[in-house]
C-alpha positions, -999 to +999 in steps of 0.1 A: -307-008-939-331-001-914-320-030-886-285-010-890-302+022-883-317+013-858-286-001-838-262+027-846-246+035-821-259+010-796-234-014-789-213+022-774-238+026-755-240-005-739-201-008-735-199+027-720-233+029-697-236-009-687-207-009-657-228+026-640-261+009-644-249-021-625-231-001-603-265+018-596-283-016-595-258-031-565-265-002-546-296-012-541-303-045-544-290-073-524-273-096-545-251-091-576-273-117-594-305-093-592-280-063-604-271-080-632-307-088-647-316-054-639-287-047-665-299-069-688-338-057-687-326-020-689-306-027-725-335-047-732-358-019-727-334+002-745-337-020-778-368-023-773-377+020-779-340+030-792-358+046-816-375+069-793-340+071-772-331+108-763-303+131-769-268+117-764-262+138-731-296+127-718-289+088-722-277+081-689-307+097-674-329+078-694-312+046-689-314+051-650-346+063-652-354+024-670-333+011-641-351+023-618-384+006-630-365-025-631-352-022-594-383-016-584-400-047-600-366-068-585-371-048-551-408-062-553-403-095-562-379-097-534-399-082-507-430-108-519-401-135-512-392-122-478-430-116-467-437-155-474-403-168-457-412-148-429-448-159-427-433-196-431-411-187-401-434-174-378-456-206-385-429-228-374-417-204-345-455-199-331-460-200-296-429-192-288-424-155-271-394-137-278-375-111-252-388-077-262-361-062-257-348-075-287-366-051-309-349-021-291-324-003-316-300+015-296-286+037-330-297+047-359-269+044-389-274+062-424-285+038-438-317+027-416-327+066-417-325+061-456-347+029-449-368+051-431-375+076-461-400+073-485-391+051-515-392+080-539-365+102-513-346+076-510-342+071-551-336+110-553-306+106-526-288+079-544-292+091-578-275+126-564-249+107-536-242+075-558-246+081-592-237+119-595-269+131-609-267+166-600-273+185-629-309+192-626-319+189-661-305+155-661-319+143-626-353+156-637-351+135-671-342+102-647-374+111-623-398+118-649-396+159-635-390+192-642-359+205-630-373+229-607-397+199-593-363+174-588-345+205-574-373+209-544-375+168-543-335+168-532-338+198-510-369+177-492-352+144-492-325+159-476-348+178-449-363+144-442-333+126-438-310+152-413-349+153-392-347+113-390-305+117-381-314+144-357-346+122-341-320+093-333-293+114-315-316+130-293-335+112-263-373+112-275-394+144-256-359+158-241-352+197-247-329+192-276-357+173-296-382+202-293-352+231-305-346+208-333-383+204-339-386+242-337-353+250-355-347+249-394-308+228-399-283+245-428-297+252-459-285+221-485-278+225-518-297+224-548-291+192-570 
């Protein structure tokens, strides 16, 4: 009797949590492949203490809060990929000088001033824009915070983010840069 206690209610849980944790792996992993075992660790992870599992409402926010571990550890494992093809590259390609000009970006999209953001802003941003976590209680449960502490993590994220925007429509040192510098943007809202 106590494997079936221990699975009650599990299998729901899977069916009706699975699709928004692969949804909140794809956005931020490359491939769908790497989504998909990020599903599969999270459930796995979910067996594994579903005993300890929180409060029906707070299950999603648990769940992504596991995801996010797991992205992080397929994030890793993907940058340590990248790092050694690169080096591999640049073995092969030594000696030969590329036009600097190259490295110029000439605009900054939303998505390289996310890139720009610390890791933990960035995480705060999509769990509020992507995954609709803006019930503080519930954010705070995903981030391992209080709600006050993941109220004044969005508002800072946010801060960060419209500064970078702001930094790549103005021409670096012109007038507009230091009155944006100087000046505080709209107020955003709490999560």
């Amino acid at each position: 009797m106590g494997a079936q206690d221990s699975e009650d209610g599990f299998c729901e849980v899977f069916d009706r949590y699975a699709p928004a944790i692969l949804r909140y792996a794809q956005r931020r992993l490359e491939s769908r492949e790497a989504a998909q075992d990020v599903v599969s660790d999270v459930f796995t992870a979910a067996w594994r203490h579903w005993d300890r599992r929180p409060d029906p409402e707070a299950l999603l926010p648990w769940l992504y809060a596991i995801a996010g571990n797991a992205v992080r550890d397929q994030w890793r494992s993907a940058q340590r990929q990248r790092r050694l093809t690169g080096r591999l590259s640049a073995l092969r390609t030594a000696g030969v000088s590329g036009d600097p000009g190259e490295g110029v970006v000439l605009g900054h999209s939303i998505s390289q001033a996310l890139a720009a953001l610390p890791e933990a802003d960035r995480e705060v941003l999509r769990l509020v824009a992507w995954e609709g976590q803006t019930d503080a209680r519930m954010l705070g449960l995903a981030l391992g915070l209080r709600p006050a502490s993941a109220r004044s993590r969005v508002l800072r994220a946010r801060r960060r983010l419209r500064a970078l925007l702001d930094e790549a429509d103005t021409p670096a040192g012109g007038p507009a840069a230091q009155v944006t510098a100087a000046s505080p943007h709209g107020h955003a809202s709490e999560a």
